[in-house]
N, C-alpha and C positions, 0 to 999 in steps of 0.2 A: 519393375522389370525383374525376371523372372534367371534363376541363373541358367548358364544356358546347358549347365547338363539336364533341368530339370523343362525343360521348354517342349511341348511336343504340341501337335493337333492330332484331331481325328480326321481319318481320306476314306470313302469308300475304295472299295479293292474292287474292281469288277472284273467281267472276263477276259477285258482285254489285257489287263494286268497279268492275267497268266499266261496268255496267247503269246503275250510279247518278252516274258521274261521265264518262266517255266515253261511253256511246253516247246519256243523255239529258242531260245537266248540270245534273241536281236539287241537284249540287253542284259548287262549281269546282275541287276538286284531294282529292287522294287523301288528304292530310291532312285535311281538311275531313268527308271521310267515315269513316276513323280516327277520329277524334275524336265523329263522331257516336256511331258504334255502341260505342265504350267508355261513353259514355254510357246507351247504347241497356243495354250488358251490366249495368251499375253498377245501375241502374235495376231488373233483372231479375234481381240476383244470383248472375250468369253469366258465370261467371270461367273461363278452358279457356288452355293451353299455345298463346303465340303458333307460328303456323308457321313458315314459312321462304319464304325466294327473291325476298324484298324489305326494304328495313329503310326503317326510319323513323329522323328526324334530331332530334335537340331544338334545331337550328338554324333548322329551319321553324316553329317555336311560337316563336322569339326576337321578332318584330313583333307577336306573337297573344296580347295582355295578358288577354285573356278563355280562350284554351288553357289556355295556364299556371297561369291563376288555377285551372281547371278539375282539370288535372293537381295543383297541389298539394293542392287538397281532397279530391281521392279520393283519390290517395295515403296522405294523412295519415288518411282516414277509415278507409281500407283496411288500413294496417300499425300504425295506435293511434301515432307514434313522432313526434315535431318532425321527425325525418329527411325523411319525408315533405313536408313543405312548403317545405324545402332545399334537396332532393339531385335534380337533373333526371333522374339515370342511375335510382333508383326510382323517379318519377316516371312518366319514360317506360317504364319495366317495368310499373308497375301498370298502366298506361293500354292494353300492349299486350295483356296479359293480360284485361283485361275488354272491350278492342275485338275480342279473338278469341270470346269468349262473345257478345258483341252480333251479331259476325256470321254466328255461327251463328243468330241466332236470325230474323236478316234474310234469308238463305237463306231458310230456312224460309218467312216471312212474302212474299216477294217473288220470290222464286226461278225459280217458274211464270208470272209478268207476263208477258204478250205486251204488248208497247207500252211506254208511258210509264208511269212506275210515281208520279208526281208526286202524284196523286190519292190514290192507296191508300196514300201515305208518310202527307200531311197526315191523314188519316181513320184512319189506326194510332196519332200524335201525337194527335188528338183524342182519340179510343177510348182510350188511356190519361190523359189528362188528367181526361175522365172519369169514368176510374173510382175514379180518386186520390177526386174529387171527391164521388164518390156512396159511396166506404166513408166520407167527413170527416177522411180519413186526411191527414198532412201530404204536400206533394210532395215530388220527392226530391231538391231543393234545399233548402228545407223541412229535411229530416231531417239535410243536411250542417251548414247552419248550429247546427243544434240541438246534435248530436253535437260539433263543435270546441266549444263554450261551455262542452260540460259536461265536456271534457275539461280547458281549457286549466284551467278550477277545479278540477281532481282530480289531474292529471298528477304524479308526483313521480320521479326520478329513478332 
């Protein structure tokens, strides 16, 4: 294990990355949107090979008790292993890996915006909220907390 100031991966940057943090600041740093769209991917099951030509640091989730908490739940939900809720260098792997599937899918969803995309972000958040809501299905917070309980009672070595 790797220490964790020195833990990083590589993310592709793409355009959505500026669209949503530089040229409208629906977020304030490219972490903040990183971290979205791993969620966004987690959420959607959408997990793709991070790119390249930018890397992300587990030094900027070090103040981000809500990242990290973020990262080690997916992680661990993601790789079934305690390692996950440990080890920052997996951590930050799974995280890149389902942030490169999220942003594919934000592409997609956002990609054509002329303007401010602030509106169609909130109204996609609903629109999924929604529909969590309308199958009675649990959310996908909801399914992480579930998932660790029923593990940490099953886990065996």
């Amino acid at each position: 294990m790797s220490s964790d100031a020195t833990v990083r991966v590589n993310y592709e940057q793409t355009a959505v990355y500026e669209q949503f943090v530089d040229e409208y600041g629906v977020f304030n740093s490219y972490q903040d949107f990183f971290v979205f769209a791993a969620a966004v991917g987690y959420a959607n099951d959408a997990i793709e090979e991070p790119g390249s030509g930018n890397e992300m640091l587990w030094m900027h989730f070090t103040d981000k008790t809500l990242y990290k908490a973020m990262a080690a739940a997916i992680a661990y939900n993601h790789l079934g292993t305690p390692d996950g809720l440990i080890d920052p260098e997996k951590q930050l792997e799974t995280l890149a890996k389902f942030s490169a599937g999220g942003t594919t899918i934000l592409e997609t969803e956002f990609g054509d915006i002329d303007g401010d995309p602030t509106n169609a972000l909130l109204n996609y958040i609903q629109d999924a909220r929604d529909s969590d809501d309308d199958a009675g299905g649990e959310n996908v917070l909801e399914k992480i907390v579930q998932s660790f309980d029923d593990d940490m009672y099953t886990y065996n070595d």
